[in-house]
C-alpha positions as CSV (number, residue, x, y, z in Angstrom):
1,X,7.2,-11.6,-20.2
2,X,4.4,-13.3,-18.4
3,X,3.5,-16.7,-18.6
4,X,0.2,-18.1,-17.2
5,X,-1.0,-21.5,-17.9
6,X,-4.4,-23.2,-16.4
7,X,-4.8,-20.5,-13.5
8,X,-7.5,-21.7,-10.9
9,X,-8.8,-20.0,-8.2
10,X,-11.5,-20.5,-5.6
11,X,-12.6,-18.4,-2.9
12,X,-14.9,-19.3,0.5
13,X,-17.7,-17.2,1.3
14,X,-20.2,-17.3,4.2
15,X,-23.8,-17.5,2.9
16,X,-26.9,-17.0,5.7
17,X,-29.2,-19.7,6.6
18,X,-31.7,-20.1,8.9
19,X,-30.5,-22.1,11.3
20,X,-26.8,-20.7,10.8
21,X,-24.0,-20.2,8.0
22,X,-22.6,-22.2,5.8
23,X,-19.5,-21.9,3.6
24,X,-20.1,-21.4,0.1
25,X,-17.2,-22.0,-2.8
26,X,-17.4,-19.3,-5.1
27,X,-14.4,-19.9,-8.3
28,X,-12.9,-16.5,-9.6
29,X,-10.9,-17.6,-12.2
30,X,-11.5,-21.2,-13.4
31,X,-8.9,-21.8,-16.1
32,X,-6.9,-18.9,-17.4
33,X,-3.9,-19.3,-19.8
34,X,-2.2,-16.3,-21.9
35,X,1.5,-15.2,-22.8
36,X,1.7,-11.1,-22.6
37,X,5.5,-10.5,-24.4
38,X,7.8,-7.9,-24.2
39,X,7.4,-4.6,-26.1
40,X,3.9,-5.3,-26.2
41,X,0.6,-3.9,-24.2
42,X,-1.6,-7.0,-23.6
43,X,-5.3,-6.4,-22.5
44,X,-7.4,-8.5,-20.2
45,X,-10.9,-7.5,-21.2
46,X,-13.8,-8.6,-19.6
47,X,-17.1,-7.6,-17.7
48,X,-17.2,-7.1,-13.9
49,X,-16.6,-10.0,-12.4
50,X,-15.2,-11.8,-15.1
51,X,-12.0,-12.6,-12.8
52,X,-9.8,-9.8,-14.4
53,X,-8.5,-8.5,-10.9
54,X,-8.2,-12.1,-9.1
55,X,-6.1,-12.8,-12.6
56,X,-3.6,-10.1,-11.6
57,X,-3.7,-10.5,-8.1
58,X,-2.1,-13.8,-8.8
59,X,0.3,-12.6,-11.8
60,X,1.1,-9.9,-8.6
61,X,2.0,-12.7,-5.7
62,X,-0.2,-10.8,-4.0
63,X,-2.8,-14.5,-3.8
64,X,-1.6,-17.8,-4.5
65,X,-3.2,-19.7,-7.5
66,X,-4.9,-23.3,-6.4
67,X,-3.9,-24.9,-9.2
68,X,-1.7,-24.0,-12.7
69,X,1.0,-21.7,-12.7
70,X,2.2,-18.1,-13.7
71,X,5.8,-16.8,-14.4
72,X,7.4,-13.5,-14.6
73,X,10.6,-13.2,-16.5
74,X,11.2,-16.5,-15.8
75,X,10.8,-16.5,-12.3
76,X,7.7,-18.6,-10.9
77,X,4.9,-16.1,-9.1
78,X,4.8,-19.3,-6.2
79,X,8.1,-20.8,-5.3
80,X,10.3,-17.8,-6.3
81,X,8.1,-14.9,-5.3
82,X,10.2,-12.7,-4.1
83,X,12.2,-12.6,-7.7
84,X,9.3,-12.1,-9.5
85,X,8.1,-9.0,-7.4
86,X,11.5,-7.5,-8.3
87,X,10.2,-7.3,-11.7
88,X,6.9,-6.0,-11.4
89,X,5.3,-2.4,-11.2
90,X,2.0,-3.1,-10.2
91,X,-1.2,-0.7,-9.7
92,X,-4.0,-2.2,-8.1
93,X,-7.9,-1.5,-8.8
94,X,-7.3,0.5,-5.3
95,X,-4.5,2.7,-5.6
96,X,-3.9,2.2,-1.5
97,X,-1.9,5.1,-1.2
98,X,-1.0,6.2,2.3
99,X,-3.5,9.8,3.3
100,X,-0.9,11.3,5.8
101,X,1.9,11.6,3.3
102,X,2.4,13.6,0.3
103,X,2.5,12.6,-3.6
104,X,5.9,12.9,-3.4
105,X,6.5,11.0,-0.3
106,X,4.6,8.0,-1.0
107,X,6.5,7.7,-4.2
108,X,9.6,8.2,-2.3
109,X,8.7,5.5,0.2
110,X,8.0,3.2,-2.2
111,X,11.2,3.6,-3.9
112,X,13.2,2.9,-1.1
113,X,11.1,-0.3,-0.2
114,X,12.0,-1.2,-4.4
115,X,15.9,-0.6,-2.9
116,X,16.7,2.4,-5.2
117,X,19.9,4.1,-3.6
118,X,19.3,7.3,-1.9
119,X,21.2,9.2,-4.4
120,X,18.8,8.0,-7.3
121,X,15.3,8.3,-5.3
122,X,15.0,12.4,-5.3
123,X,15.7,12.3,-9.2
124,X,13.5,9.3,-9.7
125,X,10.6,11.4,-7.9
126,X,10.9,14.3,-10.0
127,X,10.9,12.7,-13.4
128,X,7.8,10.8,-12.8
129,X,6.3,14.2,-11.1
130,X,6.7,15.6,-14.2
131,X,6.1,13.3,-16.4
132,X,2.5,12.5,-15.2
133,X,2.1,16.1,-14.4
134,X,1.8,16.0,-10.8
135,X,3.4,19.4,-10.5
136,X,0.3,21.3,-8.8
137,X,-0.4,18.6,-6.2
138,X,3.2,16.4,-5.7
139,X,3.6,18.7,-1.8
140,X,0.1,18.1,-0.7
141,X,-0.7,15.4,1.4
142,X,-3.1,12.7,-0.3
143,X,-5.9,13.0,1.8
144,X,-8.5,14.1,-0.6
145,X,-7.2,13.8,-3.4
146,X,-9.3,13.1,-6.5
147,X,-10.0,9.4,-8.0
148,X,-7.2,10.6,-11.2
149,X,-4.7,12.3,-8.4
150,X,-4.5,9.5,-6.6
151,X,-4.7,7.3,-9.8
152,X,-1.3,9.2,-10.6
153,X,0.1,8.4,-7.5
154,X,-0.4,5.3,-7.5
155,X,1.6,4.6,-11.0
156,X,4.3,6.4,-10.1
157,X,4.7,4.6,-7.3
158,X,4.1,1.8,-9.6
159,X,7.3,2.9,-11.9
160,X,9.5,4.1,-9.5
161,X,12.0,1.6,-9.9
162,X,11.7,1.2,-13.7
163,X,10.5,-2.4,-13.8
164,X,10.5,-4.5,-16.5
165,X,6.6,-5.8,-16.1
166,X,3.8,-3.7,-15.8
167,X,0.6,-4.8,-14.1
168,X,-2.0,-2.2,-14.3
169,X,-5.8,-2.9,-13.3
170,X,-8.1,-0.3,-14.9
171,X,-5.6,2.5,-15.0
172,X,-7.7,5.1,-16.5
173,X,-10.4,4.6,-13.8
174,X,-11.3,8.5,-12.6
175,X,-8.7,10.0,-15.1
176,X,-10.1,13.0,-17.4
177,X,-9.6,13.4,-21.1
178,X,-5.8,14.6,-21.0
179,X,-4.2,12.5,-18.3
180,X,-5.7,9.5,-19.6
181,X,-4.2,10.7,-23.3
182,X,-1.0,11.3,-21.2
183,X,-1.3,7.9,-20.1
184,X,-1.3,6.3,-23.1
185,X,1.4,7.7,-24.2
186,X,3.6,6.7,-21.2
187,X,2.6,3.1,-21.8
188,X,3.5,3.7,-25.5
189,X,6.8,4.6,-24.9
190,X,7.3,2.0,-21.7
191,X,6.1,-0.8,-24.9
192,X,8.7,0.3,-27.0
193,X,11.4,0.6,-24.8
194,X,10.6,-3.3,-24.5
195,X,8.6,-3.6,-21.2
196,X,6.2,-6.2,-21.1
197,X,3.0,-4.3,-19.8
198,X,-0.5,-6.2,-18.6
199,X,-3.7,-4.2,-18.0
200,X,-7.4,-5.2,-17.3
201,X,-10.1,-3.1,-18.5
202,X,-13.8,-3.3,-19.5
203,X,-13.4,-0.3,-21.5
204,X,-13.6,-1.1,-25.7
205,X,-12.1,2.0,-26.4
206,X,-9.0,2.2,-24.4
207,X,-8.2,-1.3,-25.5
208,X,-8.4,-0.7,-29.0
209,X,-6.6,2.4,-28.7
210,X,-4.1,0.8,-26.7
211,X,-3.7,-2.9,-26.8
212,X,-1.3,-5.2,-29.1
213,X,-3.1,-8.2,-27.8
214,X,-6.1,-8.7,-26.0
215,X,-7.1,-12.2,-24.1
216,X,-10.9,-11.7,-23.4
217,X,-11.5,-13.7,-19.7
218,X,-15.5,-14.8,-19.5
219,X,-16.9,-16.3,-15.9
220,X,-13.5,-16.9,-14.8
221,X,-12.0,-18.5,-18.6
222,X,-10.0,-17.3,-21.5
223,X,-12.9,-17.4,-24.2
224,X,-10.8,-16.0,-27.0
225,X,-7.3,-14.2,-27.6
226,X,-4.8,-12.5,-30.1
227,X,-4.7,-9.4,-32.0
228,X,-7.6,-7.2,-32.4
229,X,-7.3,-8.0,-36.3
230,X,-7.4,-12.0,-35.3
231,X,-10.3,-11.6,-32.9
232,X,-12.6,-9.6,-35.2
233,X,-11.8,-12.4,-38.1
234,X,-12.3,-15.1,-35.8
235,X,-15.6,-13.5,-34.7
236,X,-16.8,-12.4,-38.1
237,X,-17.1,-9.0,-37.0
238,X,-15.5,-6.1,-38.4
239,X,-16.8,-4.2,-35.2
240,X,-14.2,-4.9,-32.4
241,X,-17.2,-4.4,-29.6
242,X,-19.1,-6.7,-32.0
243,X,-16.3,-8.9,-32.1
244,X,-16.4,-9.4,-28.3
245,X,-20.3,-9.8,-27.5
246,X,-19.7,-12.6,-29.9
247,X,-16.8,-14.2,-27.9
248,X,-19.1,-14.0,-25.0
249,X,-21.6,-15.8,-26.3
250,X,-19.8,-18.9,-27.7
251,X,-18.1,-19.0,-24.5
252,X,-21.7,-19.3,-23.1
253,X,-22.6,-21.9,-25.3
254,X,-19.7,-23.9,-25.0
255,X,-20.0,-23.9,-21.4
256,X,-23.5,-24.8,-21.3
């Protein structure tokens, strides 16, 4: 399960002037507060820049939060780090896979950094080869592979060593038709077998086709959340694409 509660954020960047730079405070995520549960997909929906990725970044240790506090499994994302990345598969916006190696041995080396033993890793490898139909490119190096090959990669490194939490930002970005079909049914049976699985997107369908709950994040703020059902009622809109321009704009309005 993941816990976050008042997430805050704040970034420094250098803006030009004419007689020099200056530092200017730009705040990704202002205040962001959701439950995702287990054997259940919760969506983070929201337009580009919203603060989706900084959101997971810090649900991922990968960034500390300024202020507020996340948990995963019961482990704090701050002081206890290290516990909580034992429970996480996480796939980045940027799959970072490494070009020299192969499918396979990226997936291997990230398996061994998760600790499985040696005797597990070659076994491991295979079933996620097949299962996300890497077959035709799992000996090639990576090095020009396709947006969706490396995409595949990159969640089977992701699932390597069966984690409990599942942190995916915009997993079907560069997948065709099938594997992003494929996909959904992976995180399908990953729900039901009672992982708690996260993913950002910006894409209506794929969250309505997908999601058991959706948070909607606005300029850095949770504007709405719940079921799809809940949000459409709460909205008035029996359109769920409806449903979230609304949500938008009250967020708008009550911010301004």
């Amino acid at each position: 399960m993941i816990e976050a509660q008042g997430l805050y954020k704040q970034f420094r960047t250098k803006a030009s002037l004419k007689r020099g730079r200056r530092q200017k405070k730009v705040e990704a995520v202002r205040d962001v507060s959701f439950r995702a549960e287990n054997g259940a997909i919760t969506g983070l929906l929201g337009a580009n820049g919203a603060g989706k990725s900084t959101t997971l970044r810090m649900l991922a240790t990968l960034i500390r939060p300024d202020a507020g506090r996340a948990a995963i499994d019961g482990f704090d994302v701050v002081s206890q780090a290290m516990a909580a990345r034992s429970q996480i598969g996480f796939l980045p916006h940027n799959a970072g896979i490494y070009p020299r190696l192969t499918a396979v041995e990226n997936i291997q080396y990230y398996a061994r950094i998760a600790g499985l033993p040696d005797d597990e890793v070659d076994v491991r490898v295979e079933e996620l080869v097949t299962l996300l139909d890497m077959e035709a490119f799992a000996l090639r190096r990576t090095d020009g592979f396709s947006q969706g090959q490396r995409t595949k990669v990159a969640l089977a490194r992701a699932l390597v060593h069966r984690p409990r939490t599942v942190i995916l930002d915009e997993p079907t970005n560069g997948l065709d038709v099938m594997a992003t079909r494929n996909l959904r049914v992976i995180l399908r049976r990953l729900r039901d077998q009672g992982h708690c699985i996260l993913l950002s997107s910006h894409v209506m369908q794929e969250v309505t086709a997908l999601c058991d709950h959706v948070a909607i994040i606005d300029d850095g703020r949770i504007a709405i959340s719940g079921s799809i059902a809940d949000i459409q009622a709460q909205t008035g809109q029996e359109d769920f694409e409806d449903a979230f321009v609304v949500a938008i704009g009250q967020s708008l309005e009550a911010q301004g």
